[in-house]
PDB file with SEQRES, HELIX, SHEET and CRYST1 records, atoms N, CA, C and O in Angstrom:
SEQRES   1 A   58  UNK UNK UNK UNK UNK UNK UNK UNK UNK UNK UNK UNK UNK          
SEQRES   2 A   58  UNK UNK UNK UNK UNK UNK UNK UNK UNK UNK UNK UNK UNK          
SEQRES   3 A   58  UNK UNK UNK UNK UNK UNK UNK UNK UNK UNK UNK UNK UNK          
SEQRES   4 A   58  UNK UNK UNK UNK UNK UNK UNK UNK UNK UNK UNK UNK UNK          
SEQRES   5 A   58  UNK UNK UNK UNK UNK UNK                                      
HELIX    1 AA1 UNK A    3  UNK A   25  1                                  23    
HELIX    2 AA2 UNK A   28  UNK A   55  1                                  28    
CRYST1    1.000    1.000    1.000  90.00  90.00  90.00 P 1           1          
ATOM      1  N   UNK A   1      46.238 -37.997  32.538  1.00  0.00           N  
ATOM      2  CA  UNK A   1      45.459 -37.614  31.385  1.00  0.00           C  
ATOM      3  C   UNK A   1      44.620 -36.389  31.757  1.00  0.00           C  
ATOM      4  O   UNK A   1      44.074 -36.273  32.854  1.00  0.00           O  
ATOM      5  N   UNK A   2      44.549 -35.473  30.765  1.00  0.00           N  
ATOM      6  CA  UNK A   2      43.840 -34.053  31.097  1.00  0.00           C  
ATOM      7  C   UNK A   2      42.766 -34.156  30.228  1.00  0.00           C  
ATOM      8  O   UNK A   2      42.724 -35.190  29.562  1.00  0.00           O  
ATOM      9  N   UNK A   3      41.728 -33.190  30.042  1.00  0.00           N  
ATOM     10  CA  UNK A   3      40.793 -33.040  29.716  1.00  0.00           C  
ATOM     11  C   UNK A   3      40.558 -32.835  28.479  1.00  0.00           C  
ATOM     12  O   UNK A   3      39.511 -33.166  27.924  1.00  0.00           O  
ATOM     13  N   UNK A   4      41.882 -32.049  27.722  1.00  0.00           N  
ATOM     14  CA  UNK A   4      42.238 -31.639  26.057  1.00  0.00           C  
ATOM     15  C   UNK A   4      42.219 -33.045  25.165  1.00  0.00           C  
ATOM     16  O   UNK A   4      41.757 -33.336  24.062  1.00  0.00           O  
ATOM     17  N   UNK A   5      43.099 -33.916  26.399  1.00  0.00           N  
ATOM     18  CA  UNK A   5      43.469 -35.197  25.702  1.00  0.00           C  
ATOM     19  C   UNK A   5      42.071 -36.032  25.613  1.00  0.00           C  
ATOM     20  O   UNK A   5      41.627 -36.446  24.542  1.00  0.00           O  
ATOM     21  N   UNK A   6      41.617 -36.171  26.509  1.00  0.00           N  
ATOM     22  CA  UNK A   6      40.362 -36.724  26.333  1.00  0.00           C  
ATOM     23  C   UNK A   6      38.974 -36.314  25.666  1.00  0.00           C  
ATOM     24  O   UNK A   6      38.149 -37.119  25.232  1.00  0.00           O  
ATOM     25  N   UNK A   7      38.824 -34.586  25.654  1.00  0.00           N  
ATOM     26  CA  UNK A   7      37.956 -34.896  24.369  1.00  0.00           C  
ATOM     27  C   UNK A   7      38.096 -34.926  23.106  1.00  0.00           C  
ATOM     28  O   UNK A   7      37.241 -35.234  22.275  1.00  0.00           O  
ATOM     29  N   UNK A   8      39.948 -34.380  22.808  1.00  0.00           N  
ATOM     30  CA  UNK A   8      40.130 -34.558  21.660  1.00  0.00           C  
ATOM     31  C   UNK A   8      40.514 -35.934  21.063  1.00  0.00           C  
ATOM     32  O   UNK A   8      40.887 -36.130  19.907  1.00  0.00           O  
ATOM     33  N   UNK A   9      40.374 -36.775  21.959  1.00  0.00           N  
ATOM     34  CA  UNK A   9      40.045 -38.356  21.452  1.00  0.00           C  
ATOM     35  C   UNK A   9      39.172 -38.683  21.087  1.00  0.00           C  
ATOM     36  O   UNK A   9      38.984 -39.344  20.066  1.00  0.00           O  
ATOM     37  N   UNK A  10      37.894 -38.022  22.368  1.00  0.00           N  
ATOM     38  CA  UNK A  10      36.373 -38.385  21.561  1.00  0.00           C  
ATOM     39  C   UNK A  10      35.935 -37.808  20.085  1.00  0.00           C  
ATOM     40  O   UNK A  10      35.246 -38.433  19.279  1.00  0.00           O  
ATOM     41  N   UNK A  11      36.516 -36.387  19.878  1.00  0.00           N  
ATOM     42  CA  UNK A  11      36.074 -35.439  18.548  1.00  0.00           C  
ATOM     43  C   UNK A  11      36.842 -36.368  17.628  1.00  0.00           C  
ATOM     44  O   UNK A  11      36.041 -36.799  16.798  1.00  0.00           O  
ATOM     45  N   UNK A  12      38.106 -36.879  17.416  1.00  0.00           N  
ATOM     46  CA  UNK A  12      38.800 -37.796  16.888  1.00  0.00           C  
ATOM     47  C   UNK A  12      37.607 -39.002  16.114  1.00  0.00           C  
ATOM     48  O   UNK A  12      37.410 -39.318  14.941  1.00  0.00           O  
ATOM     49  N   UNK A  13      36.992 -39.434  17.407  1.00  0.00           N  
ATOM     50  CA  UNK A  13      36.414 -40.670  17.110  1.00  0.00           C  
ATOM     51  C   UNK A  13      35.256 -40.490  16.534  1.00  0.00           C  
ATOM     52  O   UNK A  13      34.998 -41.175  15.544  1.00  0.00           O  
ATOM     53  N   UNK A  14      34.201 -39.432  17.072  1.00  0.00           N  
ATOM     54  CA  UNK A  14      33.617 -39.002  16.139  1.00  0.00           C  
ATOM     55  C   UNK A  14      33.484 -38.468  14.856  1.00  0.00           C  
ATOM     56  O   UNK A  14      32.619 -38.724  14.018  1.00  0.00           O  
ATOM     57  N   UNK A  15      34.517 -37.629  14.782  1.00  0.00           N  
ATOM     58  CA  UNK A  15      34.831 -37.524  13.557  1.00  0.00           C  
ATOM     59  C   UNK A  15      35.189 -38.981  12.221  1.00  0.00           C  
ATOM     60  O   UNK A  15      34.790 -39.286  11.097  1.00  0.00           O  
ATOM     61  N   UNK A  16      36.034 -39.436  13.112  1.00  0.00           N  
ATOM     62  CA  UNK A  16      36.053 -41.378  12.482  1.00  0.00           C  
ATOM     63  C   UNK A  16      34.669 -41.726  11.958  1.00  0.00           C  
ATOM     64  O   UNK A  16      34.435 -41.985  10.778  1.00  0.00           O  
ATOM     65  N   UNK A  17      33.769 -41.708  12.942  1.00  0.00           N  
ATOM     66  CA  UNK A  17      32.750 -42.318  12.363  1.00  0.00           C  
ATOM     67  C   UNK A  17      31.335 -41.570  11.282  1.00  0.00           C  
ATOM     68  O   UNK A  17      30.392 -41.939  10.581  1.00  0.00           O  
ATOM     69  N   UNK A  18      31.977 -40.382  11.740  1.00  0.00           N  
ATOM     70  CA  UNK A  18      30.615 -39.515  10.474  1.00  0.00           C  
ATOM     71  C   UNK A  18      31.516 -39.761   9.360  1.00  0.00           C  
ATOM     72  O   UNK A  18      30.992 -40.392   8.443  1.00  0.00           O  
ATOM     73  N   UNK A  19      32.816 -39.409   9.182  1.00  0.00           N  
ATOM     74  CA  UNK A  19      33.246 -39.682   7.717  1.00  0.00           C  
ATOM     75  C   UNK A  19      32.895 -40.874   7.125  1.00  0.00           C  
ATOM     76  O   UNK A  19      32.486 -40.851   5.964  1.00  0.00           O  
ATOM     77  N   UNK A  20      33.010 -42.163   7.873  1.00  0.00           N  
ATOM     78  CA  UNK A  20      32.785 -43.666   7.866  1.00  0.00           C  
ATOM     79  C   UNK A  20      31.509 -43.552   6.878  1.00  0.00           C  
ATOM     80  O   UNK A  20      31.424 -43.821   5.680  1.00  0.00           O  
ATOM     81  N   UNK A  21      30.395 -42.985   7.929  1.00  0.00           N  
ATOM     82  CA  UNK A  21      28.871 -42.413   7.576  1.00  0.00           C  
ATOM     83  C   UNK A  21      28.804 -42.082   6.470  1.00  0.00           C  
ATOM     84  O   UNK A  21      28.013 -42.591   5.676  1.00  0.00           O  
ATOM     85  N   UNK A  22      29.605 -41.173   6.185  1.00  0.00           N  
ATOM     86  CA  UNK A  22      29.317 -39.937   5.047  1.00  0.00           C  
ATOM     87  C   UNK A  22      29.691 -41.326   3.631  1.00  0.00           C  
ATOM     88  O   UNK A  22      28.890 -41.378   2.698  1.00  0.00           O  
ATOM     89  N   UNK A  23      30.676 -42.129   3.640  1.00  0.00           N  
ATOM     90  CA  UNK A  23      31.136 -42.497   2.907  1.00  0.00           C  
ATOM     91  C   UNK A  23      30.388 -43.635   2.626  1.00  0.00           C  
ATOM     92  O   UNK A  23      30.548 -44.079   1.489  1.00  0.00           O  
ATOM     93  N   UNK A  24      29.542 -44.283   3.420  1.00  0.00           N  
ATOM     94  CA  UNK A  24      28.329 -45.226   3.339  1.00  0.00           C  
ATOM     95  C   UNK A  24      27.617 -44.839   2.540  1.00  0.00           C  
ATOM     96  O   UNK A  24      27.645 -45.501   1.502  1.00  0.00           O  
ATOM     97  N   UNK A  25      26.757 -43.778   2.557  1.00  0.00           N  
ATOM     98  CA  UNK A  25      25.603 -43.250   2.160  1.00  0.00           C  
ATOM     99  C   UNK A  25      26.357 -42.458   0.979  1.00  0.00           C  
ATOM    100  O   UNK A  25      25.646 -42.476  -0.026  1.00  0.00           O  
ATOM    101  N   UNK A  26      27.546 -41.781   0.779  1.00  0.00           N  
ATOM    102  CA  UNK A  26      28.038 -41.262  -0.873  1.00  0.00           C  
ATOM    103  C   UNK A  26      27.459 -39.845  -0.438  1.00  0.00           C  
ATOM    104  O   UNK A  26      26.753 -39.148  -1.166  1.00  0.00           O  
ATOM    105  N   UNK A  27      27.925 -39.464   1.070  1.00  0.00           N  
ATOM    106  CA  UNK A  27      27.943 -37.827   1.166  1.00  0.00           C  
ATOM    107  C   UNK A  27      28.872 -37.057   1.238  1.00  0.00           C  
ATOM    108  O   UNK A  27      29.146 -36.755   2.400  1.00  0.00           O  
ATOM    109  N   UNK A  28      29.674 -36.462   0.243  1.00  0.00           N  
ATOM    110  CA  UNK A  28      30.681 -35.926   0.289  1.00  0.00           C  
ATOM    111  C   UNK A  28      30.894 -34.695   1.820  1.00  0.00           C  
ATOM    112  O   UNK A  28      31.791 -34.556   2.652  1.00  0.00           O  
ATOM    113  N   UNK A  29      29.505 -33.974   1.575  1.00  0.00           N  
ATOM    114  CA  UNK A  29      29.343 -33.112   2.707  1.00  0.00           C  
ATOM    115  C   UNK A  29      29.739 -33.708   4.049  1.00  0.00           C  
ATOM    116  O   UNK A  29      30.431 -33.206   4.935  1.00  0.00           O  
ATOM    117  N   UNK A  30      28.923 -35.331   3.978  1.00  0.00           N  
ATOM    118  CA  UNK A  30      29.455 -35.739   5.745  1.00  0.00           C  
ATOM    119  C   UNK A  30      30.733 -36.543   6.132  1.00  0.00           C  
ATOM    120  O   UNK A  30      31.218 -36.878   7.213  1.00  0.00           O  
ATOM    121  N   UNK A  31      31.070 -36.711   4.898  1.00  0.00           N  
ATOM    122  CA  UNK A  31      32.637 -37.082   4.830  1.00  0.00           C  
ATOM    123  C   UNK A  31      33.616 -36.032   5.039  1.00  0.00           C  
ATOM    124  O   UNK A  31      34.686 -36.309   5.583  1.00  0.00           O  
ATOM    125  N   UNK A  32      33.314 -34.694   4.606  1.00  0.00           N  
ATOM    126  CA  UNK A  32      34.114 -33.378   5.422  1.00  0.00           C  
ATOM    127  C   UNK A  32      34.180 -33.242   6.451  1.00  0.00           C  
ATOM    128  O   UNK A  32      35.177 -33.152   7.167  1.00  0.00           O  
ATOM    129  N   UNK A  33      32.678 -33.191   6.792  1.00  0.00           N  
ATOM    130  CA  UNK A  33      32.542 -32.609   8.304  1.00  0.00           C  
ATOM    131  C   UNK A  33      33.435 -33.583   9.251  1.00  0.00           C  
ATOM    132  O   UNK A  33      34.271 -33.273  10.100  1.00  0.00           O  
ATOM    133  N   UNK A  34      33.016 -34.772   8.857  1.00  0.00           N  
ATOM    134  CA  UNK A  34      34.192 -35.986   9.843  1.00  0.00           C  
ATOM    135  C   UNK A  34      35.548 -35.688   9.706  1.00  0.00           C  
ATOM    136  O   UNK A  34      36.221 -35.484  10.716  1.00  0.00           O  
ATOM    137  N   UNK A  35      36.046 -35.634   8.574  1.00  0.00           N  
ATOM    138  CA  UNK A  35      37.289 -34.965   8.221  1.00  0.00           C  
ATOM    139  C   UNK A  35      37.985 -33.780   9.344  1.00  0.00           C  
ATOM    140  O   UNK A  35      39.006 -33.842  10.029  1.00  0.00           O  
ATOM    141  N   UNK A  36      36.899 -32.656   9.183  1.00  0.00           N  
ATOM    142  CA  UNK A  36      37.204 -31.452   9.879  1.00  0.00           C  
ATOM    143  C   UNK A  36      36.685 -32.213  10.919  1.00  0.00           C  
ATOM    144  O   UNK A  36      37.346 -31.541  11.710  1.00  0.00           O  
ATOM    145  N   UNK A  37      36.104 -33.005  11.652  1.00  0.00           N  
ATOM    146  CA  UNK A  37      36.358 -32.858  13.277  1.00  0.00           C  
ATOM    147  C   UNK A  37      37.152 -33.843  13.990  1.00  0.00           C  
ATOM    148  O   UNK A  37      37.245 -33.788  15.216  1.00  0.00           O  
ATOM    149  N   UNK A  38      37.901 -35.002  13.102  1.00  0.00           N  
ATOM    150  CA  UNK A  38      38.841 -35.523  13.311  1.00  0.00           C  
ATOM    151  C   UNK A  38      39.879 -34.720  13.026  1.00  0.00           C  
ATOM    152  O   UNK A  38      40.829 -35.377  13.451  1.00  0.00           O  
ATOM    153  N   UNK A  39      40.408 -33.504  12.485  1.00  0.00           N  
ATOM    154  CA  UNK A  39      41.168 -32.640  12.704  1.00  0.00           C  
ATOM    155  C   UNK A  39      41.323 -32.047  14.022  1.00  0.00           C  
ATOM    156  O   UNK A  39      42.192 -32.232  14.874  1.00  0.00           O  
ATOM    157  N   UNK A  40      40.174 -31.207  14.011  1.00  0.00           N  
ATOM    158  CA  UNK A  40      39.629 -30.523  15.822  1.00  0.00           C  
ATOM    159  C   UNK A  40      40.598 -31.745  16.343  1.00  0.00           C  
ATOM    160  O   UNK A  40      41.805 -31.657  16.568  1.00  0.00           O  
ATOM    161  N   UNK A  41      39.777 -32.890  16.476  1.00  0.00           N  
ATOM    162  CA  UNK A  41      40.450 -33.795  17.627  1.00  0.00           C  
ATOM    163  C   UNK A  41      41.355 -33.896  18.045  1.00  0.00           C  
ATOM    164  O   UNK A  41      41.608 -33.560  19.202  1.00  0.00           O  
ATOM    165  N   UNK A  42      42.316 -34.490  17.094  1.00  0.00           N  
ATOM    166  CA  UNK A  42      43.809 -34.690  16.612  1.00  0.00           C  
ATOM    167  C   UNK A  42      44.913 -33.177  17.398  1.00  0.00           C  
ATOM    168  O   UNK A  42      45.977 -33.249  18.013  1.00  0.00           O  
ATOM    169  N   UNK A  43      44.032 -31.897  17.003  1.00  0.00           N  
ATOM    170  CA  UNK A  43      45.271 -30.888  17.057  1.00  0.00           C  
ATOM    171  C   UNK A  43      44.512 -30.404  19.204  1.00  0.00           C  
ATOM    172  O   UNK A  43      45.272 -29.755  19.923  1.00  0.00           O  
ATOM    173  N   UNK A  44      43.401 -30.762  19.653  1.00  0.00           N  
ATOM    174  CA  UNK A  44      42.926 -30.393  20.654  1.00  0.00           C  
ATOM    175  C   UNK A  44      43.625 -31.870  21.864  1.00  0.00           C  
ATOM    176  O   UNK A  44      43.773 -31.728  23.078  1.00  0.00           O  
ATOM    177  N   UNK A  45      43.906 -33.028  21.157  1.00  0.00           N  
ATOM    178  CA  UNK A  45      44.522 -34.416  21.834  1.00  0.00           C  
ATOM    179  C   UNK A  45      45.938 -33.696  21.696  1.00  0.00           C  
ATOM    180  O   UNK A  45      46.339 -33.466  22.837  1.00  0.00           O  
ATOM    181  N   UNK A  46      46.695 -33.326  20.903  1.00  0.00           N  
ATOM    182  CA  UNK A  46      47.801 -33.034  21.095  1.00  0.00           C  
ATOM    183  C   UNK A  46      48.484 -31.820  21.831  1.00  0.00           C  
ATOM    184  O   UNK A  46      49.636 -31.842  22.263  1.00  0.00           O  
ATOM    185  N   UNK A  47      47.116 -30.157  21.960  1.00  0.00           N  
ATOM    186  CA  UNK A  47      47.458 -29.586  22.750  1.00  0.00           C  
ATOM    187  C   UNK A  47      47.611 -30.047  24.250  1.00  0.00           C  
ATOM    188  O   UNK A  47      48.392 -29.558  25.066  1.00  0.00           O  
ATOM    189  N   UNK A  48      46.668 -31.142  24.476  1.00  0.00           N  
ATOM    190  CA  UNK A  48      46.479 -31.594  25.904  1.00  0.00           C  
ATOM    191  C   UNK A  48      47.516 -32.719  26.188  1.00  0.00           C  
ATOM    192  O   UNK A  48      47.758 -32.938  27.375  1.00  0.00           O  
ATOM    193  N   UNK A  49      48.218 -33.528  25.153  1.00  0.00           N  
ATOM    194  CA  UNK A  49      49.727 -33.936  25.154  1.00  0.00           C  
ATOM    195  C   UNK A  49      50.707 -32.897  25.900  1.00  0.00           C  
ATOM    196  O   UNK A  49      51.206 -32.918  27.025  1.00  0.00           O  
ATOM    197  N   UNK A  50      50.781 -32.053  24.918  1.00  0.00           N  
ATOM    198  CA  UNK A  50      52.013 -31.011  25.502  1.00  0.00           C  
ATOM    199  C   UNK A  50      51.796 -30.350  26.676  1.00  0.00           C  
ATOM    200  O   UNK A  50      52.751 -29.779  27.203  1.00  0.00           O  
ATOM    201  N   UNK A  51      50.581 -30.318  27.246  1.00  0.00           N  
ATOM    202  CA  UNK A  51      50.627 -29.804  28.801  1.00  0.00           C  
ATOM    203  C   UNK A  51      50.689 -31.087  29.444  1.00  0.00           C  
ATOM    204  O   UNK A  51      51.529 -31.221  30.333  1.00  0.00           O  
ATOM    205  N   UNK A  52      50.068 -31.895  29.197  1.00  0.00           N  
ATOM    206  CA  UNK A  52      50.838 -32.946  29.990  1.00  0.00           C  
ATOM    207  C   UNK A  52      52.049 -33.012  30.014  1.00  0.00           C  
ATOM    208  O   UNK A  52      52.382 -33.205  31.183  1.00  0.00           O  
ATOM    209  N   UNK A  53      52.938 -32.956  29.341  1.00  0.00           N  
ATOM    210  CA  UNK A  53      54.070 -33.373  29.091  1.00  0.00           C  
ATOM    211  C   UNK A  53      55.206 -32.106  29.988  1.00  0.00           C  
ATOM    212  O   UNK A  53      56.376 -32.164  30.367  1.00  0.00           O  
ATOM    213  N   UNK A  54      54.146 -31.048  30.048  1.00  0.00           N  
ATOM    214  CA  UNK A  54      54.760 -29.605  30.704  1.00  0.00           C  
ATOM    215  C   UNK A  54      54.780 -29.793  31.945  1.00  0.00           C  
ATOM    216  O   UNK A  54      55.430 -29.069  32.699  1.00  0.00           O  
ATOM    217  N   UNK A  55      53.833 -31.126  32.471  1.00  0.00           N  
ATOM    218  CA  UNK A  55      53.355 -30.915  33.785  1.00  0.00           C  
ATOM    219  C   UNK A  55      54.687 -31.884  34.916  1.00  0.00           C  
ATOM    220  O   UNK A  55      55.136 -31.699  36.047  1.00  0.00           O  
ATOM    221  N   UNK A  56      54.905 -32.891  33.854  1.00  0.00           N  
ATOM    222  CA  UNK A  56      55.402 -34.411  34.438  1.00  0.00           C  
ATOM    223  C   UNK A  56      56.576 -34.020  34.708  1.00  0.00           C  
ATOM    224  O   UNK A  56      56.853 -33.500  33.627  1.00  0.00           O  
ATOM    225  N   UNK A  57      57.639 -33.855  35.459  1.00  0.00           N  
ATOM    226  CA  UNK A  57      58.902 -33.991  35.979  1.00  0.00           C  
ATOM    227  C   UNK A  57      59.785 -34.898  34.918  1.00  0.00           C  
ATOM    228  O   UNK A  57      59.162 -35.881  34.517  1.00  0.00           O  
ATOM    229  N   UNK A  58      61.014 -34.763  34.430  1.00  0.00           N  
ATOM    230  CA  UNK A  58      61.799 -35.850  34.028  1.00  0.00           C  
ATOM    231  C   UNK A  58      62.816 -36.265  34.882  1.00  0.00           C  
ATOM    232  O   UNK A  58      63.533 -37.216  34.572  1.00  0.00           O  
TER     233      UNK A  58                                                      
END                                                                             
């Protein structure tokens, strides 16, 4: 596991939970922002997939 993969799990999860947030309280604004940083996450976990995946021998 590399470093891409792992914080783009955490931005993932954070992002999970401000939208969660946003959607508690009826904030459209913090329901984006979670949105957009469970994006970040998602595409920064998967750059750090494909170098892993560059790295490993088959």
């Amino acid at each position: 596991m590399n470093k891409d993969q792992v914080k783009g799990a955490a931005k993932d999860v954070a992002g999970k939970v401000q939208r969660k947030t946003g959607e508690a309280v009826g904030s459209l604004g913090q329901q984006a922002k979670g949105l957009a940083k469970q994006g970040e996450g998602k595409a920064q976990k998967a750059l750090g997939d494909a170098k892993e995946a560059s790295r490993t021998p088959k």
